[in-house]
N, C-alpha and C positions, 0 to 999 in steps of 0.2 A: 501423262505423268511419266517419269525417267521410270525407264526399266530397270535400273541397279538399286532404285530405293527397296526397303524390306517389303516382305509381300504383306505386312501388315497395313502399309500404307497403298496397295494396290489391289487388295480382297474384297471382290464385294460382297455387300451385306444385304442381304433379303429382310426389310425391314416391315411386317405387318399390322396396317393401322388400328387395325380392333382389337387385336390382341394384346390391352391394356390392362383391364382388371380379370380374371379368373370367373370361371364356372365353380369352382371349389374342388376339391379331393374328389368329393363323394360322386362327382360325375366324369371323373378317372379324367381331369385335369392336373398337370403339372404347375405348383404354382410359379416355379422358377424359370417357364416357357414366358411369364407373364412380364411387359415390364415395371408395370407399379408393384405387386411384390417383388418383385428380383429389387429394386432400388431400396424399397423400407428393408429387407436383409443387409443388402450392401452397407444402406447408410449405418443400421446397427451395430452391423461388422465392423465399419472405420469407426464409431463412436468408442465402440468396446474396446478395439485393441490399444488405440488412442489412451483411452483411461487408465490402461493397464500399465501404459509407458510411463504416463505421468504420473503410476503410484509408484514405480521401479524407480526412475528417476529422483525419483523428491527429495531423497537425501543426499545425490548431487549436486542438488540443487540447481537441477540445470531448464531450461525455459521449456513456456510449451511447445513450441513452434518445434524442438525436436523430436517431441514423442508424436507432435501429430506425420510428422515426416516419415519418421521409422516405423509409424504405423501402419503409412503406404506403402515403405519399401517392403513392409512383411509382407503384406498381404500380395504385392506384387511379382511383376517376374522373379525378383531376386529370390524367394525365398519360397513362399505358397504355392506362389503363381507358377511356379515349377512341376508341378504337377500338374499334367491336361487335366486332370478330370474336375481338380478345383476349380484352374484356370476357368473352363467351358462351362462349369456349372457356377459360379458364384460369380466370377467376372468376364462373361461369355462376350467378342465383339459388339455382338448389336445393343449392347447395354452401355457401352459409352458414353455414347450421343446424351442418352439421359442423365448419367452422372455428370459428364463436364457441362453441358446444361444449366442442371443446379449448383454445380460450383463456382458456376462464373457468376450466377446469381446472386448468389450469397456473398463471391467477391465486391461485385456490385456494388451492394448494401453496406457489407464492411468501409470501401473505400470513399463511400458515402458519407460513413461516420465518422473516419479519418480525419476529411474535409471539415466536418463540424466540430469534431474537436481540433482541431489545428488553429490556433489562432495566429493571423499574421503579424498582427501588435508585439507579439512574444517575438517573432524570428526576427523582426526589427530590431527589437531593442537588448537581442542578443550580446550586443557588442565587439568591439571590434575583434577583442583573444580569441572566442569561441568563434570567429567566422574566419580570423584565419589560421585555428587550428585546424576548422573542418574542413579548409580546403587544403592546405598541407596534407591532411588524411586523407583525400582523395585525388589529389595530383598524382603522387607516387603508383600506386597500385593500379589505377589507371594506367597509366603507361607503359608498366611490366606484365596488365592485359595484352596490351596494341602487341607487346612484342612476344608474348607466346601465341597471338593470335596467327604469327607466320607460319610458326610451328606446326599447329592445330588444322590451319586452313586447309580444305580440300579446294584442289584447281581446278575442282573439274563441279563445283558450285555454282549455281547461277548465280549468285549473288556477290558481289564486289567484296574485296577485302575491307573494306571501309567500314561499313557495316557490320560484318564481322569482328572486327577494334571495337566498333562502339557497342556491341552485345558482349562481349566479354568483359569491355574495361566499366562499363557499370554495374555487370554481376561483382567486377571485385572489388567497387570501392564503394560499394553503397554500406552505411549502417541503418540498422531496423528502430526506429527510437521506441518503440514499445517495448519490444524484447531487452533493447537497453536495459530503458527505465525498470525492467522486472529483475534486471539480474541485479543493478543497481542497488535498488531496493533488499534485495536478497542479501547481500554482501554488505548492508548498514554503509552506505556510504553514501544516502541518496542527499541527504544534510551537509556534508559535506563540500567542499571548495571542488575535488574533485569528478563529485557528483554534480554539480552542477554547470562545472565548464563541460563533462562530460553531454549530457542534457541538451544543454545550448548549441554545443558544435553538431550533434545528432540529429537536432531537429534543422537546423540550416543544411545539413547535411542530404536529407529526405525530401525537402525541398530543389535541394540541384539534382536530384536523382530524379525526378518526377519529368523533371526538363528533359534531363537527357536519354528519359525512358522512351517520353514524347517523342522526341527527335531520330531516335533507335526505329521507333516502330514504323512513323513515317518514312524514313530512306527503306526502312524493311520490303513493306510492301510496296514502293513503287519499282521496284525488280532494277530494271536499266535505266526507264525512261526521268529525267532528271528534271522533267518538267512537273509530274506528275507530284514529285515529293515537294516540290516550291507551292503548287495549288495545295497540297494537302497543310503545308505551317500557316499558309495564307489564311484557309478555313479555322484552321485551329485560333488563331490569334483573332478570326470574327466571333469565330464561337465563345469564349472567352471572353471578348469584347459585349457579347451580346448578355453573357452573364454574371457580368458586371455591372451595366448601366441597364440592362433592361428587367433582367430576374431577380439582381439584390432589390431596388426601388420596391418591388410587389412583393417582398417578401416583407419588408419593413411595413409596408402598409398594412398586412395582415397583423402583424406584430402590434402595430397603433390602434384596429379596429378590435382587437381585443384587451379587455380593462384587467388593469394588473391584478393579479392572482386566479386569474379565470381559467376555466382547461380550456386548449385549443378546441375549437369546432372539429368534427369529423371530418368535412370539407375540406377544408385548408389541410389536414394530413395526408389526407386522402391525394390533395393535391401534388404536394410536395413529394410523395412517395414514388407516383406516377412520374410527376417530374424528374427521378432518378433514373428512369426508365428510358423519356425523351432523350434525355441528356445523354446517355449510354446509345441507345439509338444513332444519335446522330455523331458522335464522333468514331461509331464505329461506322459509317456510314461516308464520311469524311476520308477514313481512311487511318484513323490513329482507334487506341484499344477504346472500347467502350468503358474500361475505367476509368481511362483519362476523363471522360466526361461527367462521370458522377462522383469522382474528386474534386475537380472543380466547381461543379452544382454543389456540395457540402461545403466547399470552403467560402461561398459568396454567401449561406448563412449566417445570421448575424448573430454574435457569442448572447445565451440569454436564456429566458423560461424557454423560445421555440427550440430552441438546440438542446436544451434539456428534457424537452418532452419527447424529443425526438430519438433520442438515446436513453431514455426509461425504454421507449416501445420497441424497439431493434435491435439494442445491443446482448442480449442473451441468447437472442434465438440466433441472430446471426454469428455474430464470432460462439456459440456454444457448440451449433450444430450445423451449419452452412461452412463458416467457414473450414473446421478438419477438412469437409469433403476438397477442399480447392487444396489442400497439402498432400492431404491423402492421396491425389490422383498426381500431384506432382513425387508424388512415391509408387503410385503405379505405374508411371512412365520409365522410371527409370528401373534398366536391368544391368545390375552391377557386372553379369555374363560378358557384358559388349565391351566391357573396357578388358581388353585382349594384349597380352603381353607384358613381361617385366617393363618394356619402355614407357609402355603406358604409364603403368602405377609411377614408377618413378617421375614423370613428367607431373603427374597429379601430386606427389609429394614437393616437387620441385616448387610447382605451383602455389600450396598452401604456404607452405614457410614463407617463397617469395612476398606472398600477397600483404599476410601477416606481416612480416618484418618491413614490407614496404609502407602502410598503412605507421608501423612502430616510427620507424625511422621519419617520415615526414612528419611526423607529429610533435617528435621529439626536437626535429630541428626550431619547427616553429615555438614550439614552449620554452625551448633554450631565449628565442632572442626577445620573449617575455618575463624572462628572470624565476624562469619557475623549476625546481630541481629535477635533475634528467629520471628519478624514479617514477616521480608524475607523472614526467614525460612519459613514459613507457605504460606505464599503467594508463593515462586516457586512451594509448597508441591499441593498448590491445580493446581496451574497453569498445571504442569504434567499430572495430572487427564485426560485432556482430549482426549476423545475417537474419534474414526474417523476409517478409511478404514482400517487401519490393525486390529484392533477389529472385525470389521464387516464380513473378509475374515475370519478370525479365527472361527470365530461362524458360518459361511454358510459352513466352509468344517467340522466344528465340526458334525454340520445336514446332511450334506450329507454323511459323514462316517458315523450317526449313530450311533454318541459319545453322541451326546446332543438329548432329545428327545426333543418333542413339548414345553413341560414346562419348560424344563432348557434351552431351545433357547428364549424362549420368555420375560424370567426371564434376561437372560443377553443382550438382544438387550434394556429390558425398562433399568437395570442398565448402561449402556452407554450412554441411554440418559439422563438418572438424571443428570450421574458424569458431561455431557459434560453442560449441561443448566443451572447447579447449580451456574457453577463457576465465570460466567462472577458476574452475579452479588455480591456474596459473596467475590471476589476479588477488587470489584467497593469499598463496602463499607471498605475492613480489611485494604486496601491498599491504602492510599491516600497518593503520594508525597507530601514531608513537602513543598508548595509554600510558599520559602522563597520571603519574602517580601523582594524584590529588591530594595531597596532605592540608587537610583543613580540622578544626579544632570543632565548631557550632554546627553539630553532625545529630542536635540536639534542642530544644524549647528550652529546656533545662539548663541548657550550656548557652544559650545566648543570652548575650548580657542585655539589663535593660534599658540601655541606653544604647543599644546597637539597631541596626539593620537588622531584618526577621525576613530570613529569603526561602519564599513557597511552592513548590511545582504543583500543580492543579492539573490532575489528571479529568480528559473529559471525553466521553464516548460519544453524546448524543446534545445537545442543545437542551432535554428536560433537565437534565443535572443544574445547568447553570443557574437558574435564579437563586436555587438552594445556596450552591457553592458560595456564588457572590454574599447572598445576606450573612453566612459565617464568618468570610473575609472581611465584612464590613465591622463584626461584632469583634473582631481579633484587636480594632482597639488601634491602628496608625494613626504614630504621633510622629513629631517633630523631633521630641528624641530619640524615638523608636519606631522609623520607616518601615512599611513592608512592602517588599519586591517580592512582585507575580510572576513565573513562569506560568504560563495558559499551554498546554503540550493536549491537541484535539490526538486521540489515538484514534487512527485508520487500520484497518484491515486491508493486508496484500492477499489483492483479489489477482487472476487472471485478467483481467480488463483493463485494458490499456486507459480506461479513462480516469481512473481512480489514479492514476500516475500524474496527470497533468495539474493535481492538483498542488504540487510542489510549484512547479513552474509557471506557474497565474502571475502577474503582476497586477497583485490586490490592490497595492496603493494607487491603481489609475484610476481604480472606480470603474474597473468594467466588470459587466455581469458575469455569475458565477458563470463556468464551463459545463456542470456536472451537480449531480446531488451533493458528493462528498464535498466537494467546493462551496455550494451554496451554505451547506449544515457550520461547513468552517466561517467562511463568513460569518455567519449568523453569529457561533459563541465567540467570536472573535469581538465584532461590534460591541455585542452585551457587557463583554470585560475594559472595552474602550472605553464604553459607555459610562462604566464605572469609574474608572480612572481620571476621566475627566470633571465625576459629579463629585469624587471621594479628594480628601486632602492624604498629603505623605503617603501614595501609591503608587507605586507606578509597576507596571504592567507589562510582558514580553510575550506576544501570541510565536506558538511553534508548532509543527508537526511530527507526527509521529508515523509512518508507512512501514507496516513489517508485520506478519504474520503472527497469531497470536501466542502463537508457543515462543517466540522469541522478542515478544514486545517488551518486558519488562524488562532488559536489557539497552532496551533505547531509553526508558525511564530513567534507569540508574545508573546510563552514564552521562545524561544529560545534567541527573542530579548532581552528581559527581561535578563536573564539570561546572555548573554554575553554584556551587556551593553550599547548597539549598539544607535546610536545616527541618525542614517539614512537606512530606508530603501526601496529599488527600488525593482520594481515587475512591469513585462512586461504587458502596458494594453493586454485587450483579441482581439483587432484586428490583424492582418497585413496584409503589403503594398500587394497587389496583381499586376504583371506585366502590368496592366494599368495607376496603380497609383491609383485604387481604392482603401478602406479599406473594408475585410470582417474576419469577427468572425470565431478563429482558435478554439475559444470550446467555449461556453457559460459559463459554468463553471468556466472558469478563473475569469470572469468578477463579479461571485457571491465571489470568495475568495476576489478579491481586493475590494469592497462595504464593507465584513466582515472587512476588515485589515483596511479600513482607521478607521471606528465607532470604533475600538478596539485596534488601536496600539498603544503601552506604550511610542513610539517616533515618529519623520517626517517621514514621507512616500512621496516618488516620484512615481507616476504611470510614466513609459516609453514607451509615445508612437513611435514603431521602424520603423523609415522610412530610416535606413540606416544611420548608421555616416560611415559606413566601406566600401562607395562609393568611390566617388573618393577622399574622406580624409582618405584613410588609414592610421592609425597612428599608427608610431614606438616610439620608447623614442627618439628619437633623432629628430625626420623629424614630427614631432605633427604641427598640422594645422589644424585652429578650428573657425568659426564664429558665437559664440552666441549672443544671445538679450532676454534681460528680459524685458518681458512690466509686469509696475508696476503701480498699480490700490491704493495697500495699503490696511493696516490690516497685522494680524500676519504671513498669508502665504504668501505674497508677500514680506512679509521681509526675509521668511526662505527663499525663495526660491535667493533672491536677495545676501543673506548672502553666499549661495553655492554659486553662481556666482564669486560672491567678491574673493573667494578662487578661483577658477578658474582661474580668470583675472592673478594670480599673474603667472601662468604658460608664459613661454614664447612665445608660439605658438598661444596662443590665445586672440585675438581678442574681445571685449566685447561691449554691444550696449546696455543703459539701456533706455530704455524708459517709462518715468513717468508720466501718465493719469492725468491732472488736472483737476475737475471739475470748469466749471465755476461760474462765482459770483453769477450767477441767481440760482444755482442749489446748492447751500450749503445748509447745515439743522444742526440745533443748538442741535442736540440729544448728552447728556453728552458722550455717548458710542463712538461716530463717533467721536466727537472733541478731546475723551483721545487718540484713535485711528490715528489720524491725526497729532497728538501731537508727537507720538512715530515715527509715519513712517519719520515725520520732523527728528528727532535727528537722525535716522538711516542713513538717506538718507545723512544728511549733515555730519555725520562722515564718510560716505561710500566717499564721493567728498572730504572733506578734507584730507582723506587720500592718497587720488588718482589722485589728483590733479597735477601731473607730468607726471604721467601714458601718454603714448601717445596711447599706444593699447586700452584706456577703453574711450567709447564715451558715454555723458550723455545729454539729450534730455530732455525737459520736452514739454507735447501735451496737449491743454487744449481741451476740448471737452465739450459737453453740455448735450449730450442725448448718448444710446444704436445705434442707427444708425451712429451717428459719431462715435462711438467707432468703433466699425466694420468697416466702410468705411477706419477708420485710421491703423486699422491693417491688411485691405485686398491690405492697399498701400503699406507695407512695401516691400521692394523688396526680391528677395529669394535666394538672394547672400547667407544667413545667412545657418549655416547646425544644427543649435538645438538653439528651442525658450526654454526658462525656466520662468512658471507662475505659482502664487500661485494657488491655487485652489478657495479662496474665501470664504470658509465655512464659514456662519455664519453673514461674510459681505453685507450689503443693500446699493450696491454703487446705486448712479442715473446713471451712466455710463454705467453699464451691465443690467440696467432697460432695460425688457425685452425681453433680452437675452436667458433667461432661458426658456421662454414659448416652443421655437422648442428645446430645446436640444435632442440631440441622448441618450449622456450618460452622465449624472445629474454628476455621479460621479469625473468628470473632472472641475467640475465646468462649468463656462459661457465661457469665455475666450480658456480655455485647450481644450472644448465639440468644439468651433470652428474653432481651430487651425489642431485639429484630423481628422475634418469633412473631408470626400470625394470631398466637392467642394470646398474644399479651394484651391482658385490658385496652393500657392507656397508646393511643397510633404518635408517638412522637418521635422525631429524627434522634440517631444518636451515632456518635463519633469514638470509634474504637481506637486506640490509640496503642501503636507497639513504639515503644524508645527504642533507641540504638545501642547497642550495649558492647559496641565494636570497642573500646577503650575500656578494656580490665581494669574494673577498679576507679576511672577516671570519670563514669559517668554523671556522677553526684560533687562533683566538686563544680559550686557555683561560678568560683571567678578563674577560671581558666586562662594563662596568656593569649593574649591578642595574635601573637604572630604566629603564623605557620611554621617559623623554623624550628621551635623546638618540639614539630612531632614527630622527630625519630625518638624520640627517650621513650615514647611509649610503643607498647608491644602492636605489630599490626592486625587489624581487625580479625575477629574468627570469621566475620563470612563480608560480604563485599564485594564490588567490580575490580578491589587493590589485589585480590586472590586473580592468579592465571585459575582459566577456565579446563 
């Protein structure tokens, strides 16, 4: 070994085999002599400070892949590790071995699942923009490597400059598509034109990065000899060869000898698992990294249940806790100490911008001569920028070949972190979707007319909601003169897991098997609403997604609503029925999005609470059979809600019960607001009965009552013939009827009425449909025939609350 390298690379280490687990304390053992505790602390250690990043970070909103880095670099030389007595006691030499060990392990596994989630169908059919924006995005920055690579070079390396070009210039044009996809995600643009060419070019992008990582490592290690790196592509391209026609065939086979919906055998995971193992083996063996090998054993999986069962069983433990370690030590390599001198830093600045603006500017070029405007341009340009695990792998095998010494590893782990933390927010500001001011009139049940179009966003969390949902939408009555258009919007959760991103990027319509659970579950309510569409007449149906955290979902909601002009929309409340007939909360979460959506929706919202319409009413288009009841208190919600009903009734099948709360004489109040109020529910209700007034299916009741106890008393009599109550929610309204009410509620957001209709002790277990109107238009809500056109909604005053409000 060269005598001028650091003596960290030339120290030996006295490494003792038995002293692997502990005597314990009590027999005056040190446990951190040992190295199975020394590693469970270590690994603790990186877990902990790791989480602590990404709870400091969050409101940056910046990816994980930086906290798990800076968690290294804390802990590491730069900062901890500055102190010997940390250094020797928590990250002592002879503990290495064991930590990069398990980190390459767990890289492994990761890049394992890479492989299986990677579909090559997808990077195919990426098309031609996205392949050559991606390589305009890595032509450039590439080449402004090669050429500080002069710079950087030491002459007195073994290693050829060549080499050296090709480890620099794909540390700096690779982008990370995970990390992408998260920031994407994060920044609501994953929907988007942008997000998706962005997507496309990333993932073709990761793919020529893998090549030429390949390519990097083999010239790495064959040092001078030029023969040596030809046998090593030669091997690779057998190796490859050989898992392709020999390992995909016996993976299939497994796949056919199990009968669909069956769990894999132990066996065959077993197998498969180990196979990642061979795989790694041998192309580290061949001479290229051993992930190259279990990349490719992942990618010759076939997309399916096996790739899905396989990434149920792997993906937490590995990217949760395997993988930080492989960050974390690419943060304990580097010591920001070694990068020595103002020239330095300056070269490292020189470098980021170049890189950056180089990645900008090719990108730009290519978008220009696809007619796409140059802000785009720059916005995918930076969006590419970001760095993640295949940067990282590049730079840790640069060090371990002994391409890159201390300084130039150090210099490009901080340039990945700039390129990658820069962006979110510089994309926040360059980048802001024009929100066009949505000026629509049918923001309302109430306000559309009946002889219109009826456009619905159908919010959906899980696959149980949807038969419910469906048999309502079948009972809403599509006719010929009165179409109703489905938004289907599946709401996801932005998880950390890359796999949950890939569900955007699926090419559903080929008929290939889901990627992932989240994928499959879309699928699933996807088909059902298909399914409908094709058995129902005057329907028609638009499936979409929704990927974004739950504090910020209902903002995808309502500008999607916004945007497709949607005049109702339903979202499953967060309980359901449990097999007693109780209710208990299937995520809390849900119940924070539906709070955001009512204070925020730009139209009527129905919260649906699902006790089953698809019991024993199963409803076909032909065989529909339905017993609803509106109780009607009065005020704007209990008119929308009354107004769906209306529509409803006209269906054949169903059955209708309105029931109209009168307060008594004692208990009226002269308040201008109540009387205009009272005033309107009068005219609705009596054009609702003169209309109806032959109807033999629609029964109308009026109940006078006096107080909050009789209210209650009066609708714990109602009997439970009935299979869906539909009530406004009340916002805003101070009846003396629900006086009281309110003080137990469970969940405020149903209102008084909906909160005790939903309750767990309510006698009767029937679904019911909480209904808040939109009351954005002062004044305008109750005016049945409203103009047709959009343009004259300036005259009216802009909404009090809405996506039309800056944020």
């Amino acid at each position: 070994m060269a005598e001028e390298n650091s003596t960290a690379a030339t120290s030996i280490i006295c490494y003792a085999p038995s002293m692997i687990t502990t005597n314990g304390v009590w027999q005056g053992d040190n446990p951190l002599d040992f190295s199975l505790p020394l590693f469970v602390l270590q690994l603790t250690l990186i877990v902990l400070v790791t989480r602590i990043f990404v709870f400091v970070l969050k409101p940056f909103r910046q990816p994980r892949v930086i906290s798990e880095i800076l968690g290294g670099i804390v802990l590491g030389p730069s900062v901890l590790g500055r102190y010997e007595k940390f250094a020797n006691t928590v990250f002592p030499q002879r503990s290495v071995m064991v930590l990069e060990t398990m980190a390459n392990v767990g890289l492994l596994y990761f890049l394992f699942l890479v492989g299986v989630e990677m579909d090559i169908m997808v990077v195919r059919k990426t098309g031609r923009r996205a392949l050559t924006i991606a390589l305009g995005g890595m032509v450039l920055p590439f080449l402004i490597g090669a050429a500080f690579s002069f710079s950087m070079h030491r002459s007195d390396d073994h290693l050829g400059q060549g080499t050296y070009i090709l480890f620099l210039g794909v540390a700096l044009s690779v982008t990370a598509f995970p990390v992408l996809a998260r920031i994407l995600a994060e920044l609501k643009l994953i929907n988007t034109e942008i997000g998706r060419i962005s997507m496309s070019a990333a993932l073709v992008n990761d793919m020529f990065a893998w090549i030429l990582l390949a390519l990097a490592i083999a010239l790495a290690e064959s040092e001078k000899t030029s023969f040596a790196s030809l046998w090593v592509m030669i091997s690779s391209a057998a190796f490859i060869a050989v898992c392709v026609f020999v390992v995909r065939p016996g993976i299939s086979w497994i796949i056919r000898k199990t009968p669909e919906g069956e769990n894999f055998s132990e066996l065959y995971i077993c197998l498969i698992l180990t196979g990642v193992m061979i795989s790694g083996f041998i192309t580290d063996s061949i001479g290229t990294h051993s992930v190259f090998g279990a990349f490719v054993f992942g990618l010759v999986i076939p997309n399916g249940p096996l790739g899905l069962t396989l990434i149920e069983k792997l993906e937490d433990f590995v990217s949760g806790l395997l993988l930080p370690l492989f960050f974390a030590i690419s943060g304990l390599k580097t010591n920001i100490a070694s990068i020595e001198g103002p020239a330095t830093w300056l070269t490292l600045m020189l470098v980021i911008f170049l890189a950056c603006a180089g990645k900008v500017i090719g990108t730009v070029i290519v978008a220009f001569f696809h007619g796409m405007p140059v802000r785009e341009g720059i916005t995918i340009g930076l969006l590419l920028n970001t760095k993640g695990l295949v940067e990282m792998i590049v730079l840790n095998v640069g060090k371990d070949q002994k391409v890159l010494d201390d300084e130039t590893f150090a210099t490009m782990v901080l340039i990945a972190l700039v390129m990658t933390g820069v962006i979110t927010p510089i994309v926040t500001v360059l980048y802001k979707p024009v929100r066009r001011s949505v000026s629509y009139k049918r923001r309302t049940i109430q306000q559309t007319k009946p002889d219109s179009e009826l456009r619905v966003l159908v919010c959906v969390h899980t696959p149980r909601n949807v038969p419910t949902i469906i048999n309502l939408l079948e009972a809403s009555h599509a006719t010929k003169r009165s179409p109703i258009c489905i938004y289907v919007l599946h709401l996801v959760e932005l998880t950390g897991r890359a796999s949950a991103m890939l569900i955007v990027h699926s090419t559903r319509k080929s008929g290939r098997p889901a990627l992932n659970r989240t994928q499959a579950q879309s699928d699933h309510i996807i088909n059902a609403f298909e399914n409908y569409e094709q058995h129902a007449a005057f329907v028609a149906v638009q499936p979409l997604t929704a990927i974004s955290p739950y504090s910020t979902m209902h903002e995808d909601v309502c500008s999607l609503a916004e945007d497709k002009r949607v005049s109702f929309i339903i979202i499953p409340f967060h309980k359901q029925q449990t097999v007693d007939g109780g209710m208990e909360a299937t995520n809390p979460a849900y119940r924070l999005v539906n709070q955001n959506l009512l204070e925020n929706s730009p139209c009527s919202v129905g919260i649906l609470v699902d006790r089953g319409l698809n019991g024993a009413t199963r409803l076909t288009s032909n065989t529909i059979s339905l017993q609803v009841a509106v109780l009607f208190f009065g005020g704007p919600d209990d008119r929308e809600a009354l107004a769906y009903a209306w529509r409803m009734a006209e269906h054949p099948g169903i059955t209708l019960s309105v029931l109209r709360f009168i307060p008594d004489e004692d208990v009226t109040t002269d308040a201008v607001s109540v009387k205009k109020q009272r005033q309107l529910d009068d005219e609705y209700i009596n054009a609702f009965r003169a209309a109806n007034a032959e109807h033999e299916s629609i029964l109308y009741v009026d109940k006078v009552v006096s107080n909050g106890e009789e209210t209650v008393a009066a609708v714990r009599s109602m009997d439970s013939s009935h299979d869906l109550f539909i009530v406004g929610r009340g916002e805003g309204m101070l009846s003396p009827l629900t006086a009281g009410l309110t003080d137990w509620s469970e969940c405020p957001e149903l209102g008084a009425i909906g909160d005790l209709l939903a309750s767990s002790d309510f006698a009767a277990t029937v679904s019911v449909l909480v209904i808040q109107q939109y009351v954005g238009l002062s004044g305008q809500e109750d005016d049945m025939d409203l103009p047709d056109s959009p343009m004259h909604s300036h005259e009216h005053p802009r909404p009090a609350y809405g996506l039309e409000n800056p944020r």
